[in-house]
Phi, psi and omega in degrees: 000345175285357188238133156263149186251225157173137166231141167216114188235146195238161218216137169299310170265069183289336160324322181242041141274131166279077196271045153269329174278345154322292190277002183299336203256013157278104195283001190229156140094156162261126186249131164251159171246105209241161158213155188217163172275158190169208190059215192191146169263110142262126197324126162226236190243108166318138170216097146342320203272349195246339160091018193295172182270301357089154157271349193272159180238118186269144178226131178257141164229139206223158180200135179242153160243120178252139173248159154235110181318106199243019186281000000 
């Protein structure tokens, strides 16, 4: 309970962030989550054979901040 974790990711969509699986994959602390739009798409390639949907690529950008209460 002494480390807060702070995630902040900014997302093309941030609406279909799953954010319970986000914070799961943090092993410590009370973690928050915040998100906004941002990053970026970019077109890339269908590879058929992989059964892609699309060609796009999301690219997110996340910044973690840890603090720890050391009272």
């Amino acid at each position: 309970n002494q480390m807060i974790v702070e995630v902040q990711v900014a997302v093309p969509y941030p609406e279909q962030v799953r954010e319970d699986e986000v914070l799961a994959v943090l092993p410590f602390g009370q973690k928050t989550l915040s998100l906004e739009s941002g990053g970026m798409v970019v077109q890339g390639r269908a590879i058929p054979e992989l059964n892609d949907k699309n060609d796009e690529m999301l690219i997110a950008v996340a910044a973690i901040t840890v603090l720890v209460d050391s009272d």
